[in-house]
C-alpha positions as CSV (number, residue, x, y, z in Angstrom):
1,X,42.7,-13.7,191.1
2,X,40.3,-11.2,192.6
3,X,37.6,-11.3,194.1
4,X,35.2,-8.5,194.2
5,X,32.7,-9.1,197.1
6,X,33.6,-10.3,200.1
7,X,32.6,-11.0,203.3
8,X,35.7,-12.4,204.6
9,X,36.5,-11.1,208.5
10,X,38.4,-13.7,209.5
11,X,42.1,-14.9,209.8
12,X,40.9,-18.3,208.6
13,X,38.9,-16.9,205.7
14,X,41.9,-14.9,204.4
15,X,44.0,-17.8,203.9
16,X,40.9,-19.7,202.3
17,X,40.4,-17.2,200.2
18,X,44.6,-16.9,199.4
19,X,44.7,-20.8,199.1
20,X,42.3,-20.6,196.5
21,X,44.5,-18.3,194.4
22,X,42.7,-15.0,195.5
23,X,45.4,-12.2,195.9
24,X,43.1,-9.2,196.0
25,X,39.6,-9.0,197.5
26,X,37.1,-6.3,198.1
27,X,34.9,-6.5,201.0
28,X,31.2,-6.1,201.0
29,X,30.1,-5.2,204.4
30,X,31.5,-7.2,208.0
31,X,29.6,-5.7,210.3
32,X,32.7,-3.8,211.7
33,X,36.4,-3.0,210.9
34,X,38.3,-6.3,210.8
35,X,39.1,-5.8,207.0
36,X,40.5,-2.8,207.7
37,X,42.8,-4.7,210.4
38,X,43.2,-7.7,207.9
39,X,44.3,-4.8,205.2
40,X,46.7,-3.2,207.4
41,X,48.4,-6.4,208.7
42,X,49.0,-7.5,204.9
43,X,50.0,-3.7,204.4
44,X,52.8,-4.1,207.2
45,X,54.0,-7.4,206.2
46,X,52.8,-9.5,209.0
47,X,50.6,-11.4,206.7
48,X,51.7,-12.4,203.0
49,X,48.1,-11.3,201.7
50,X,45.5,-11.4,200.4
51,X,45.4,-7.3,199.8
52,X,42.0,-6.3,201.2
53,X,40.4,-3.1,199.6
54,X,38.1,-2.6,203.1
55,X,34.3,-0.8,203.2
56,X,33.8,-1.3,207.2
57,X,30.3,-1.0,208.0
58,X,27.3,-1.4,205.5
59,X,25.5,1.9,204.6
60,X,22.0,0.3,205.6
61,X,18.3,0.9,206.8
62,X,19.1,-1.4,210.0
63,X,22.5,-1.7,211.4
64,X,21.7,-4.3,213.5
65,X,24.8,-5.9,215.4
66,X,27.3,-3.3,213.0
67,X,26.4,-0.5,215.7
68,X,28.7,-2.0,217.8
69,X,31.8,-1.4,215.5
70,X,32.2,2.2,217.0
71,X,30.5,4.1,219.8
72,X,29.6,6.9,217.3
73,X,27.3,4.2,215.9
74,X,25.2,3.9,218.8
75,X,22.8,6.5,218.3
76,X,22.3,4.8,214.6
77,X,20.1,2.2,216.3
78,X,16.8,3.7,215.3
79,X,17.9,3.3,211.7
80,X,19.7,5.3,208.9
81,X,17.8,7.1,206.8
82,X,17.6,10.3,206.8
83,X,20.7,13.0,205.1
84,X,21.9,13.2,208.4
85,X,22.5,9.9,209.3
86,X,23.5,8.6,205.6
87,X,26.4,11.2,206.1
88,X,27.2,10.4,209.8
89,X,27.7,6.5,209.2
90,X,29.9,7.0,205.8
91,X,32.1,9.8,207.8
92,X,32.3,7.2,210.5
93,X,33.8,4.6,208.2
94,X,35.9,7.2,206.0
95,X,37.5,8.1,209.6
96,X,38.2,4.3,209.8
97,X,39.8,4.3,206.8
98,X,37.8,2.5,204.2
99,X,38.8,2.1,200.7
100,X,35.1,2.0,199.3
101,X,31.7,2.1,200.6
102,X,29.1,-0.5,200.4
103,X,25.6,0.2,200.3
104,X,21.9,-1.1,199.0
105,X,19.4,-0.2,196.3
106,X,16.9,-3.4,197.7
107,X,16.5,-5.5,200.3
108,X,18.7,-9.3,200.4
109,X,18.2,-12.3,198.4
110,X,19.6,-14.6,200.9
111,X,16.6,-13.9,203.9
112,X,13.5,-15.9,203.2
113,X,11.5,-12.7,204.6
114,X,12.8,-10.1,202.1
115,X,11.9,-10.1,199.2
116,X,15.3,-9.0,196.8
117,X,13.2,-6.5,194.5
118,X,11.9,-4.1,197.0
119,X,14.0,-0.7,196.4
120,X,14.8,-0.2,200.0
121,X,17.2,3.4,199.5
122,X,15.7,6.1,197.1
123,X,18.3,7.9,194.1
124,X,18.2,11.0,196.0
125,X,18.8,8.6,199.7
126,X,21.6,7.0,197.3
127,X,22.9,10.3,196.2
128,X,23.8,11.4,199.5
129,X,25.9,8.7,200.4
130,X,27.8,8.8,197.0
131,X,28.1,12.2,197.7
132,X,29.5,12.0,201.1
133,X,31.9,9.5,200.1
134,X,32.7,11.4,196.9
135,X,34.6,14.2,199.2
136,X,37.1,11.8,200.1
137,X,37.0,10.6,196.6
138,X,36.2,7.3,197.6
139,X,33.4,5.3,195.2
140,X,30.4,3.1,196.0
141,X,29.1,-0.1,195.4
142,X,25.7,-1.1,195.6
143,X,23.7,-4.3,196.8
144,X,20.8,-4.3,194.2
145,X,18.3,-6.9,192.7
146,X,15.4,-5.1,191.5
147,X,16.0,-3.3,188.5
148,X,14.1,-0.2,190.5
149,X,16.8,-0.3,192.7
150,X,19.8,-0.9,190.3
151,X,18.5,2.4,188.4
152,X,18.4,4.6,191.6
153,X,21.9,3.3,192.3
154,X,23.4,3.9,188.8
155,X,21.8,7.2,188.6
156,X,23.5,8.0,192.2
157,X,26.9,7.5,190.4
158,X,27.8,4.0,191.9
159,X,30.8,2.3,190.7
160,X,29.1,-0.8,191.0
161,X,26.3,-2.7,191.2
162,X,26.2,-6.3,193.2
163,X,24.1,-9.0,191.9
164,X,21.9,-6.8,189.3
165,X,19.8,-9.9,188.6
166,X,16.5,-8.3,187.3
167,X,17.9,-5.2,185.7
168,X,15.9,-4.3,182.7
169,X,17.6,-4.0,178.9
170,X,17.1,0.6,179.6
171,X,18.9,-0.3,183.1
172,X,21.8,-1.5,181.9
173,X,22.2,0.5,178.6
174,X,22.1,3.3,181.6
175,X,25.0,1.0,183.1
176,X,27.0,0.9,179.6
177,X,26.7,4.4,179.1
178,X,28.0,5.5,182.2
179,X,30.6,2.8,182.8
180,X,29.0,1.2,186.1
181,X,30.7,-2.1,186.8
182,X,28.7,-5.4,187.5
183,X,29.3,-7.9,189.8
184,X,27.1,-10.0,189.3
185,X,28.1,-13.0,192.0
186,X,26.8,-15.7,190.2
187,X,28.5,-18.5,192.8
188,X,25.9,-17.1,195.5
189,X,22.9,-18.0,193.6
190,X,23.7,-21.4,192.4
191,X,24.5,-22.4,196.1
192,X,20.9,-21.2,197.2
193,X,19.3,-24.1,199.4
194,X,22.3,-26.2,199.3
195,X,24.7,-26.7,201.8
196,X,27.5,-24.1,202.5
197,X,26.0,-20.0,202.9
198,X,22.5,-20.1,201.9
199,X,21.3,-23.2,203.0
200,X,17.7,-23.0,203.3
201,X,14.5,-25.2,202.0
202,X,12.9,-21.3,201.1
203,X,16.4,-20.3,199.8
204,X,16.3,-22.9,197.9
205,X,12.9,-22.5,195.8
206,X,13.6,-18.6,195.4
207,X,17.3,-19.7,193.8
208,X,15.4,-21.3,191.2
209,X,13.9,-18.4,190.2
210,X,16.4,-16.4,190.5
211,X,19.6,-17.8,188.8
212,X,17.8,-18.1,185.1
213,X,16.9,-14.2,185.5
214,X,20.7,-13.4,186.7
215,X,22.3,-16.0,184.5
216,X,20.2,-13.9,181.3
217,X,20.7,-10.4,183.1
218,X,24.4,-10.9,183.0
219,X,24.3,-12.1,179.1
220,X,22.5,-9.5,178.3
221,X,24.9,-7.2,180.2
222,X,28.1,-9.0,178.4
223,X,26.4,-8.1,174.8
224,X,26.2,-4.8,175.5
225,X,29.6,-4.3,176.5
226,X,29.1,-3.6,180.2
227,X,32.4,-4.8,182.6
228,X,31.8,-7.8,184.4
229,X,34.0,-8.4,187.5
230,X,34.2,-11.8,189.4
231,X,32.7,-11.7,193.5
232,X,32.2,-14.5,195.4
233,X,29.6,-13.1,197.8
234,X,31.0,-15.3,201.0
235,X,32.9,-14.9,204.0
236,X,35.3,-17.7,203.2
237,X,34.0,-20.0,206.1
238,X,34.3,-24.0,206.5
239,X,31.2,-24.6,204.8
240,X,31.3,-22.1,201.8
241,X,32.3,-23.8,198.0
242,X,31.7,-20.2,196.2
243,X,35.4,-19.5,194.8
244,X,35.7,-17.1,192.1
245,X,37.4,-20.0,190.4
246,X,34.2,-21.1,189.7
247,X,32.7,-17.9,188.9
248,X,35.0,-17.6,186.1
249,X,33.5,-20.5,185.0
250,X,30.0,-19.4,185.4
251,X,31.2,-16.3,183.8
252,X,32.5,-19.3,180.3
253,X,29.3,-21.4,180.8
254,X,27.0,-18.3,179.7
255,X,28.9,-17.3,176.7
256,X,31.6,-15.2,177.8
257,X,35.3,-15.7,176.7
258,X,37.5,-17.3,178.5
259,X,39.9,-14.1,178.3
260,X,37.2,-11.8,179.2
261,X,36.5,-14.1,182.2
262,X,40.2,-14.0,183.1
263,X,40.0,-10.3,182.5
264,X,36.8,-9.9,184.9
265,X,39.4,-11.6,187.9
266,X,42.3,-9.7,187.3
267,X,42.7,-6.7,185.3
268,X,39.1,-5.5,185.4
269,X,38.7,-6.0,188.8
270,X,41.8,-3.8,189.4
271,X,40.6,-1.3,187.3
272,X,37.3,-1.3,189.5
273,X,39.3,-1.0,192.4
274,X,41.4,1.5,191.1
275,X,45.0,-0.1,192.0
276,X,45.6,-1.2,188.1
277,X,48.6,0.8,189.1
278,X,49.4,-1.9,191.5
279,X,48.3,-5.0,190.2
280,X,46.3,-7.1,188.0
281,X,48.3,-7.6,185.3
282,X,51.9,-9.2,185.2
283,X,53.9,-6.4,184.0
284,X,57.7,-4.6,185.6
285,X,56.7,-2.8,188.5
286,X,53.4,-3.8,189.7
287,X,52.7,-6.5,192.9
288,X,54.2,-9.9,192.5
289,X,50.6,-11.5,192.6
290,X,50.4,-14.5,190.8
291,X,48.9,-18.1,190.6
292,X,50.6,-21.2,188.2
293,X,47.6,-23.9,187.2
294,X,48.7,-26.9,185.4
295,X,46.8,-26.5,181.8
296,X,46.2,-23.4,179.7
297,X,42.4,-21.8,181.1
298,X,42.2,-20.0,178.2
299,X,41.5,-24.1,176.6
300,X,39.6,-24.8,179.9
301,X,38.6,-22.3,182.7
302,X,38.1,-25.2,184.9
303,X,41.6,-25.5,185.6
304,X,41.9,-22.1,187.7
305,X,40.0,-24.3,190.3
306,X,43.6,-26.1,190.6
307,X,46.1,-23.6,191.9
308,X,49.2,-25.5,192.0
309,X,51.5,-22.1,193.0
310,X,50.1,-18.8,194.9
311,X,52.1,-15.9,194.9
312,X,51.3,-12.8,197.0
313,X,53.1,-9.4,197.1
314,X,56.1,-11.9,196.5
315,X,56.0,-14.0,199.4
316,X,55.4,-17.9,198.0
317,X,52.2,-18.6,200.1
318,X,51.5,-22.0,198.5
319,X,53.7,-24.3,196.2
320,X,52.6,-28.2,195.4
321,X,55.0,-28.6,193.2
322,X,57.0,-31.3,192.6
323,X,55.0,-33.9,193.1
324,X,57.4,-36.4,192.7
325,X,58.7,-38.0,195.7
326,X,62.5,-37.0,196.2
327,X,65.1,-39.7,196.6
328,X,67.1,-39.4,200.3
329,X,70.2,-40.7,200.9
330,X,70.4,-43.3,203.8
């Protein structure tokens, strides 16, 4: 499985995320470079996987804590903005060696004192960074909500779009028509209030809002064709039950297939990635990635919840099988 936003920075997460069948993940913003070390360690075999596809530092108005990461951040305090400093922080984490870069089109669902829809970063703000990043042929995802925001981002040439939860029907025929990817994290919005990331009373009310309009965006999306990858939208810590799993089955409970599902945490989201090359599929010559559940998912999608074998650039990470208890000799 894959899982498509992340904000794993942890050993600990990492082998949350791997125990839960996830063999691929792309981060979404950590606040510094520890995917990129997470990524490198898999890369020189001292840890069996996941396989991180790393962004570094969020492309954002306020870099808060993230100006740490790198003493050429420093003077990014003020804010980032302008062409200048747009290009600046995306060379910074193109010199750490990101795979992607992360930014917004509107502010977060998940602080009580944003409001999601506000377009926070302009097409022509959004341009620059895809720009930027485009010399090093690297692509972009974007953070957006509003479907203000989700049209700057798509008309910036994103890859793709996070969330996407009040994109408008002329929005996402945009999307179809140039293949922008949606990820729509459906896990992060049915956990709003409740224990685990988003636990908050004002979190709470604004999730019930909010999943209906992103459970109908991503039907709507589905009909018209547009590719719909699996994300999580957690950073895989003691108290988080988002999985993408379950977002598969999300994905079922609104009406799309169980293969297309399936698709969406494998195949697609290699595609996304670009590394279909290297995994995704089970085929001679790619990445030993796989995961053994105990019933067909294609019958019922629940039973990817139940990993029962991980597999992860060939090293057996997990195996519960038998469980039979073995005889021993006295």
């Amino acid at each position: 499985l894959m899982d498509a936003h992340s904000h794993v920075n942890t050993l600990s997460g990492v082998r949350m995320a791997l125990e839960s069948g996830v063999t691929t993940i792309r981060t979404a913003g950590v606040g510094g470079y520890a995917d990129v070390a997470i990524r490198d360690m898999v890369k020189q075999g001292i840890l069996p996987g996941p396989d991180i596809v790393a962004t570094g530092v969020y492309v954002t108005p306020n870099l808060g804590g993230a100006v740490l990461a790198d003493e050429r951040l420093y003077r990014l305090h003020s804010g980032v903005d302008t062409p200048a400093t747009l290009r600046h922080l995306v060379q910074v984490n193109l010199d750490h060696g990101v795979n992607w870069i992360k930014t917004r089109g509107t502010e977060r669902a998940g602080l009580p004192e944003t409001d999601p829809r506000q377009q926070v970063y302009t097409e022509r703000q959004l341009r620059v960074i895809v720009e930027e990043a485009g010399k090093s042929d690297v692509a972009i995802m974007s953070h957006a909500h509003g479907d203000e925001g989700v049209r700057a981002s798509v008309l910036a040439g994103v890859r793709s779009i996070e969330h996407g939860t009040y994109a408008s029907d002329e929005t996402l025929r945009l999307m179809q028509e140039r293949g922008t990817y949606l990820v729509p994290t459906l896990s992060s919005i049915s956990s709003f209030g409740q224990a685990g990331d988003y636990a908050d009373p004002a979190l709470f009310l604004r999730g019930l809002h909010m999943a209906p309009r992103r459970r109908e965006a991503v039907q709507r999306a589905y009909a018209m064709g547009i590719k719909i990858v699996t994300g999580v939208d957690t950073n895989y810590g003691p108290e988080s039950f988002s999985r993408v799993s379950r977002e598969a089955g999300f994905l079922v409970e609104l009406g799309v297939t169980p293969i297309d599902a399936i698709r969406g945490a494998t195949s697609l989201a290699a595609e996304l990635f670009g590394i279909e090359d290297q995994t995704g599929s089970i085929r001679p010559g790619l990445e030993a990635d796989l995961i053994v559940v105990d019933t067909n998912p294609l019958d019922d999608i629940r039973s990817l919840q139940d990993a029962l074998i991980v597999i992860s650039n060939g090293h057996l990470v997990l195996n519960r099988l038998p469980f039979a208890k073995r005889e021993t000799d006295e």
